[in-house]
ROVO-62693 format. One record per residue: residue number from 1; z, x, y of N, C-alpha, C in turn; residue in three letters. Coordinates in steps of 0.2 Angstrom, whole numbers, plus 2048, in hexadecimal, padded with zeros to 3 digits. Example, Ala and Ser with C-alpha at 12.3 -4.5 7.8 and 13.67 -1.06 7.14 Angstrom:
ROVO-62693
> num,n_z,n_x,n_y,ca_z,ca_x,ca_y,c_z,c_x,c_y,residuo
> 1,827,842,7E4,827,83E,7EA,827,842,7F0,Ala $
> 2,823,840,7F5,824,844,7FB,827,840,800,Ser $
END
This chain:
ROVO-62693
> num,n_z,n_x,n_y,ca_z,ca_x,ca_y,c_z,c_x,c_y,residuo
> 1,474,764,BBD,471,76A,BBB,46D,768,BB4,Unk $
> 2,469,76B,BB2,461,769,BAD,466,76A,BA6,Unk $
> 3,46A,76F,BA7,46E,772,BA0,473,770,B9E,Unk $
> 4,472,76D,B97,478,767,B97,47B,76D,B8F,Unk $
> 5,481,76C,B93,488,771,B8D,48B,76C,B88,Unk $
> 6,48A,76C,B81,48A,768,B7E,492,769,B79,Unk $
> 7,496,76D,B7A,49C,771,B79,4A0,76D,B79,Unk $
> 8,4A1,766,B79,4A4,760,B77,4A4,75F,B70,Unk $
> 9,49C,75D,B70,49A,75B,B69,49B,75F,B63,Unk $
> 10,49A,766,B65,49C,76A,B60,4A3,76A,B60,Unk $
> 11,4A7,76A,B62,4AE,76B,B64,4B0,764,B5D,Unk $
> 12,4AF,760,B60,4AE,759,B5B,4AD,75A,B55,Unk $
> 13,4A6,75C,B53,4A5,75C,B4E,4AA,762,B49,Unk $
> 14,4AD,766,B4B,4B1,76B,B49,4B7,768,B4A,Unk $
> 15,4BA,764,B4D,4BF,761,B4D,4C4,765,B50,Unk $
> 16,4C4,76A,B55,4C8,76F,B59,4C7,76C,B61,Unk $
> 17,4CE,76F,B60,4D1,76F,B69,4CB,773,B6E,Unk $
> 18,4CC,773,B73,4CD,775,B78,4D0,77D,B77,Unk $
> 19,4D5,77A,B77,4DA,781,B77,4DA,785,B72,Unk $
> 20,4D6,781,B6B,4D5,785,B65,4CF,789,B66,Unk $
> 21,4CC,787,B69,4C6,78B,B6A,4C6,791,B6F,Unk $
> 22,4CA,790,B74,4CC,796,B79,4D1,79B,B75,Unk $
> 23,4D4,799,B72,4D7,79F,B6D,4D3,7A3,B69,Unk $
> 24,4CE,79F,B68,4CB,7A2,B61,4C4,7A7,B66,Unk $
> 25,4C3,7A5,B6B,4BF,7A9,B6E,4C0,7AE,B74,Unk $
> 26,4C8,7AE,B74,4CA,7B1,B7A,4C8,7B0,B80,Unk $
> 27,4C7,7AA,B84,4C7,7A8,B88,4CE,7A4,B8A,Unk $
> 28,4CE,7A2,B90,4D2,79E,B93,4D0,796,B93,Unk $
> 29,4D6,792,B8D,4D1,789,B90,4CF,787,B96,Unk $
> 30,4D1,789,B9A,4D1,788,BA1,4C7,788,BA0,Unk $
> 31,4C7,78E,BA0,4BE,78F,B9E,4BA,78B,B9A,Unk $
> 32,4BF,78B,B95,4BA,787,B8E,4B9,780,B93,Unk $
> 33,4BE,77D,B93,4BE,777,B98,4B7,776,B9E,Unk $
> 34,4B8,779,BA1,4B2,77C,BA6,4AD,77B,BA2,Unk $
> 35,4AA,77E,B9D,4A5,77F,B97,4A4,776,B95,Unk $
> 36,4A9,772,B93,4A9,770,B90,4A5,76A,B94,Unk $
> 37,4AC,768,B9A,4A9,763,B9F,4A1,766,BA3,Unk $
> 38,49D,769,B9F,498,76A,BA4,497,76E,BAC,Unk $
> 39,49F,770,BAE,49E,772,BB5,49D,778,BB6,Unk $
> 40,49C,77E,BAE,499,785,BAE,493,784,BB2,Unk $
> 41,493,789,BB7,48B,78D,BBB,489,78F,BB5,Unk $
> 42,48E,795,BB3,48A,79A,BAC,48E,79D,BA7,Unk $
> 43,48B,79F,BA1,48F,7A0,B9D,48C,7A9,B9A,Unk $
> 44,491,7AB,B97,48F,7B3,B95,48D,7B2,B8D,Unk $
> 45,48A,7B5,B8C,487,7B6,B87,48C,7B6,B82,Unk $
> 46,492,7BD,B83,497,7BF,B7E,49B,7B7,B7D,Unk $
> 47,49C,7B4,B81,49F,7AD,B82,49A,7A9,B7E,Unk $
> 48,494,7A7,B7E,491,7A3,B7B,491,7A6,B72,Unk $
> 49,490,7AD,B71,490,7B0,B6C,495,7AE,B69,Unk $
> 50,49C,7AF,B6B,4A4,7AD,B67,4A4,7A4,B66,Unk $
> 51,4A1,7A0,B6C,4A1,798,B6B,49E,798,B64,Unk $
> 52,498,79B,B63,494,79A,B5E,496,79C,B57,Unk $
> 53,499,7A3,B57,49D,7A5,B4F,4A2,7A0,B4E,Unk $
> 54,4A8,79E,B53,4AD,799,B51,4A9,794,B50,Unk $
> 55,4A7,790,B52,4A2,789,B51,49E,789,B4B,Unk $
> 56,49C,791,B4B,496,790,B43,490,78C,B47,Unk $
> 57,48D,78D,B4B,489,789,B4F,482,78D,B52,Unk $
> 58,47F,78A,B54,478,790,B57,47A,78D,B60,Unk $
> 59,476,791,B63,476,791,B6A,472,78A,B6F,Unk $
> 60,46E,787,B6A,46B,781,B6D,46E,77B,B6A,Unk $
> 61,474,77C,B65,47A,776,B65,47D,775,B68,Unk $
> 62,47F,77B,B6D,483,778,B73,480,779,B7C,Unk $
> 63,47B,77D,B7B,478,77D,B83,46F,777,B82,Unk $
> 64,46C,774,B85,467,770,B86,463,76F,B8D,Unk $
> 65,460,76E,B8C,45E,76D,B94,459,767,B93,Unk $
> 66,459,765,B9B,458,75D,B9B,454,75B,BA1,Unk $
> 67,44E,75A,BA3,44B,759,BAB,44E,755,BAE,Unk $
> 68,450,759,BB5,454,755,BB8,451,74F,BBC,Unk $
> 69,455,74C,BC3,452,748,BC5,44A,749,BC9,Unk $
END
């Protein structure tokens, strides 16, 4: 897929878990994980919204897109 989730990086540079971040946005890590590894189909808005208050981050630090093959 063209849209690469970039929710590692950010995860890094904030120095948070996984699991810290599924607490802090009410999600399950099971999810975030999904998010994290790229194998999200889609993501909801309220969900990108929460990633992005706890991260302190804008929505094109963690989603990008890229031409495929």
């Amino acid at each position: 897929m063209p849209i690469i989730i970039d929710l590692d990086v950010q995860l890094a540079r904030k120095k948070m878990s996984v699991n810290e971040l599924a607490a802090a946005i009410g999600i399950t890590a099971v999810n975030v994980s999904v998010l994290k590894n790229g194998r999200a189909k889609a993501v909801r808005f309220t969900t990108l919204d929460a990633i992005c208050r706890v991260l302190e981050c804008q929505p094109g630090d963690i989603l990008r897109w890229e031409p495929g093959p």
